[in-house]
C-alpha positions as CSV (number, residue, x, y, z in Angstrom):
1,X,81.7,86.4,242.6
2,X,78.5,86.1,240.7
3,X,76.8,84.9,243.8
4,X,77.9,87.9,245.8
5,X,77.4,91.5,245.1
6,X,80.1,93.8,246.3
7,X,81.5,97.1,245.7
8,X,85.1,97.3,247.4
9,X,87.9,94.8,248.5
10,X,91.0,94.8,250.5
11,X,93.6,92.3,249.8
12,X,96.2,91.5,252.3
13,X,99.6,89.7,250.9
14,X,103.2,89.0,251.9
15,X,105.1,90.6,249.1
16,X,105.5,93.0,246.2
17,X,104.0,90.3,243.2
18,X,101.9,88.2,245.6
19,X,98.9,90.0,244.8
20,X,99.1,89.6,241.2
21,X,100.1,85.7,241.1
22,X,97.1,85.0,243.6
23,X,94.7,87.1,242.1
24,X,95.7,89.5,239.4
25,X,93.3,88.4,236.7
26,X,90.0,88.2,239.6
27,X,91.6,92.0,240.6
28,X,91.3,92.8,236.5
29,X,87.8,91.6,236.0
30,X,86.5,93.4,239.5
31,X,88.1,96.6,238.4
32,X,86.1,96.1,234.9
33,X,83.2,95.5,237.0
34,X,83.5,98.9,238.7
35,X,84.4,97.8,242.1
36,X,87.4,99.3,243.9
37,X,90.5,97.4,244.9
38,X,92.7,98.1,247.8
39,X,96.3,96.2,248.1
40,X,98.1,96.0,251.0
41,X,101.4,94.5,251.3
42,X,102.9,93.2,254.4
43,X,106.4,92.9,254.0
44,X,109.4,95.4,251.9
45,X,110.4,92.2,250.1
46,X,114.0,93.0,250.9
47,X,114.8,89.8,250.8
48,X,113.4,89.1,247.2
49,X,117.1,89.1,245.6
50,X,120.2,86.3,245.6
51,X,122.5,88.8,243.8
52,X,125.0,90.0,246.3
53,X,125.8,93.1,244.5
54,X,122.1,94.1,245.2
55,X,121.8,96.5,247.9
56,X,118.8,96.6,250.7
57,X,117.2,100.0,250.6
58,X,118.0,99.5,246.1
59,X,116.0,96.2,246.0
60,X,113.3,98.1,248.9
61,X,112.8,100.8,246.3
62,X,112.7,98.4,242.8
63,X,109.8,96.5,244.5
64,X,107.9,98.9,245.6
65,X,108.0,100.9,242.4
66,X,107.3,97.3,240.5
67,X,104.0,97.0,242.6
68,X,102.5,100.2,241.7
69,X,103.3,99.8,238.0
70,X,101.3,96.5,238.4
71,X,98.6,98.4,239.9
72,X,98.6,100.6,237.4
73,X,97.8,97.2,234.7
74,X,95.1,95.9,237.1
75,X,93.5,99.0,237.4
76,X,94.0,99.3,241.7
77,X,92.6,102.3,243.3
78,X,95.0,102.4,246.0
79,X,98.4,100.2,247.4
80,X,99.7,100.3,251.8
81,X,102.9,98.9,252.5
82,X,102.6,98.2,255.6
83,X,106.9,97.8,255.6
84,X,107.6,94.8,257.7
85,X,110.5,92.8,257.7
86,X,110.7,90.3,254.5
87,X,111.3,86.7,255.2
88,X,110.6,87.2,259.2
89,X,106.6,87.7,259.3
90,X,104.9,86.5,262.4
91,X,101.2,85.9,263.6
92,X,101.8,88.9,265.9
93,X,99.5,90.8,267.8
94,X,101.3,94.0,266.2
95,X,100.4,92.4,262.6
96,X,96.6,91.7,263.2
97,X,96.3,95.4,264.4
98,X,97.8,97.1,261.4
99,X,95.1,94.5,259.5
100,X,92.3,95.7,261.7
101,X,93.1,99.0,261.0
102,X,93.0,98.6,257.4
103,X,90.0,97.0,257.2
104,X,88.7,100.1,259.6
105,X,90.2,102.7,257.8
106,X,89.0,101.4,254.2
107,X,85.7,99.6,255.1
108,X,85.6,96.8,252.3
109,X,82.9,94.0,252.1
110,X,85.3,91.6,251.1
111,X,88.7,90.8,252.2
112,X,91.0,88.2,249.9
113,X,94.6,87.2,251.2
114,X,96.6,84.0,251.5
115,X,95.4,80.1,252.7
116,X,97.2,79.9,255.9
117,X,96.8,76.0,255.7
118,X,98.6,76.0,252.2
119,X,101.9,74.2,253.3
120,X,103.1,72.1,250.0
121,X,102.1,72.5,246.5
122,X,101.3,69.6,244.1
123,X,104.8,68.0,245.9
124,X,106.7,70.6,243.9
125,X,106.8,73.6,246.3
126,X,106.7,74.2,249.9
127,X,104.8,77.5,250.6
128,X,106.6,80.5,251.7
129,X,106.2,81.0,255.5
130,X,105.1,84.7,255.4
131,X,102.4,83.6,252.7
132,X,101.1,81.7,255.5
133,X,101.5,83.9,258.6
134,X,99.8,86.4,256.8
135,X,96.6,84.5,256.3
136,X,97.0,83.3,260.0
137,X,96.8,86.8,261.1
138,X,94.3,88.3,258.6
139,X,92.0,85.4,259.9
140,X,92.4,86.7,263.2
141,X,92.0,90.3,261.6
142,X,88.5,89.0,260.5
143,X,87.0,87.4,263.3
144,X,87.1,88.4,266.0
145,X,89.4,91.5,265.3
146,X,87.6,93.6,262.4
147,X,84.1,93.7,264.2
148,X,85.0,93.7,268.1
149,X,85.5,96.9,270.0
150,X,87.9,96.4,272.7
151,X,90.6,94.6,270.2
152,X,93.7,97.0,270.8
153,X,91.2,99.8,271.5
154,X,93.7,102.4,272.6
155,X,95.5,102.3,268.7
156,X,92.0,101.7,266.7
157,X,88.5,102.5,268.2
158,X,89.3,105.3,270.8
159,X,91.3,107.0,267.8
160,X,88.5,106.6,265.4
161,X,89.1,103.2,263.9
162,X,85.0,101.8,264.2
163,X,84.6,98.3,263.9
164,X,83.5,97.2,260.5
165,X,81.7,93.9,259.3
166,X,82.4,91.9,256.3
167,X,80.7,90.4,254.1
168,X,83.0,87.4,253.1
169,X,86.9,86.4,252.7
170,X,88.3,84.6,250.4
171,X,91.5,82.8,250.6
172,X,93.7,82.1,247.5
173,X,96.9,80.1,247.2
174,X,94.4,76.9,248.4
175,X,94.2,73.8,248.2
176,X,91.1,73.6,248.9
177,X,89.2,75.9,246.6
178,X,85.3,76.1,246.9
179,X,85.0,79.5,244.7
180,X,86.6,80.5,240.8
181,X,87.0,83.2,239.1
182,X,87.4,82.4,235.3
183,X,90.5,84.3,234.4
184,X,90.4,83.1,229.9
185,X,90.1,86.6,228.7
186,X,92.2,88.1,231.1
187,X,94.8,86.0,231.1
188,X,97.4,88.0,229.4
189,X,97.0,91.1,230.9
190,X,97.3,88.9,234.4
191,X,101.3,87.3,232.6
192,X,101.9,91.4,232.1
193,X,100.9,92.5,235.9
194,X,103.0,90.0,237.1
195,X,106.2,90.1,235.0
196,X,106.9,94.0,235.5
197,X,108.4,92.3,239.1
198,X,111.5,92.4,237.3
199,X,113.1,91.5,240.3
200,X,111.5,88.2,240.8
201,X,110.7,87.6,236.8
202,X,113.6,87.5,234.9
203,X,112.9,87.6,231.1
204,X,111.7,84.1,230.7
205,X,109.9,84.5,227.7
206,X,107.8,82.2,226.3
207,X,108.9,79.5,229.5
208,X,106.9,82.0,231.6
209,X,104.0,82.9,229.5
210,X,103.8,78.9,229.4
211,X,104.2,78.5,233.2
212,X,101.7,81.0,234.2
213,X,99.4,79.5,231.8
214,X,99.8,75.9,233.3
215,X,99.4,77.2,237.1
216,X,96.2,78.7,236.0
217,X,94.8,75.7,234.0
218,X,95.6,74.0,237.4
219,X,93.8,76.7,239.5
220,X,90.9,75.5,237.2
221,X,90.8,72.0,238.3
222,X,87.3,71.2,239.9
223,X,85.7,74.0,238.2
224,X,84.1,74.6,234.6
225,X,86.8,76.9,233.5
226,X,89.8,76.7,231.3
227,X,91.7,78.9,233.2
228,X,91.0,80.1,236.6
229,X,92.0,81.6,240.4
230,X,90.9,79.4,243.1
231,X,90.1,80.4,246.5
232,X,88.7,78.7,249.7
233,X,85.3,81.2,250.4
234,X,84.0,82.3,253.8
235,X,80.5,83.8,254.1
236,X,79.6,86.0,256.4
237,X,76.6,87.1,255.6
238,X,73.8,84.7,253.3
239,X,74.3,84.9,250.0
């Protein structure tokens, strides 16, 4: 963001690995940068697992102890779980509070979660419903929720939860990216943070190295990078 100077960010995502696929090399370079990174993570992922010997709370656990190792490679100051249910996520009004409290609470400038318009993906993948839900309601977390006093006022402002403005969100997961971050040098260390989800990264080798390198040379497309992580940017304030 060389555009915009910031100091803190919050980014709201569906599941344990979300984070780090969307934006892990952008979180690597911020942190490098001296800015401080929140993550907060919607959902328990227990539904992250087709072995049927795997059980619930076990698989509940795993991913939650595989997100905060790959904070620990990013360099995150700080990970919520806000625990709901995995697979089921709804634009509820129960969902943009817990968001509006976590914007309170933490006070970022920026805010970076999922494209809630992202439906299909270069006609190879349809996007995961909670990947969108979340964006719908961290957009409604945003404006008018963040910054407006009598949004579920009895939970947030009248227990100390002040409104807060922002200075900008940024989408990722897009197809329509106006904003990169050039991810080249820290491209590895991005393949590292996301394969210690070794629930959803099975020892791939090489074919993943190769496949994150490919999705990221795509994420590129339209900008002057080799490799990149695309977002659609909202300003709030003038740049």
């Amino acid at each position: 963001m060389r555009d915009l100077d910031f100091n803190k960010a919050l980014v709201f995502f569906a599941h344990p690995d979300d984070a780090e696929f969307m934006a892990g090399g952008s979180i690597i370079k911020w942190v490098a940068e001296g800015k401080q990174i929140v993550l907060c993570v919607v959902t328990n992922g227990a539904n992250g697992s087709n072995d049927p010997s795997m059980k619930r709370e076990a698989l509940i656990a795993s991913r939650e102890e595989e997100q905060r190792e790959a904070a620990k490679i990013t360099g995150v100051s700080d990970v919520v779980f806000l625990g709901y249910e995995d697979c089921m996520v709804e634009d509820s009004h129960e969902l943009r509070r817990d968001m509006i409290r976590e914007i309170r609470r933490h006070k970022p400038d920026v805010v970076i979660g999922p494209d809630p318009t992202m439906y299909f993906f270069a006609d190879q993948y349809i996007n995961h419903p909670d990947h969108r839900k979340v964006g719908e309601a961290l957009c409604a977390a945003v404006s008018p929720g963040a910054a407006t006093v009598p949004m579920y006022r009895d939970e947030l402002f009248d227990k100390g939860f002040e409104p807060h403005h922002l200075t900008a969100a940024f989408f990722g997961l897009t197809n329509s990216p106006n904003f990169w971050v050039d991810i080249e040098d820290v491209l590895e260390k991005k393949i590292q943070s996301v394969s210690v989800h070794h629930t959803q990264t099975p020892e791939f080798g090489d074919q993943f190295t190769e496949r994150m390198k490919m999705i990221a040379s795509f994420n590129a497309e339209g900008s002057d990078y080799k490799y990149a992580e695309a977002y659609r940017a909202m300003y709030f304030r003038e740049r």
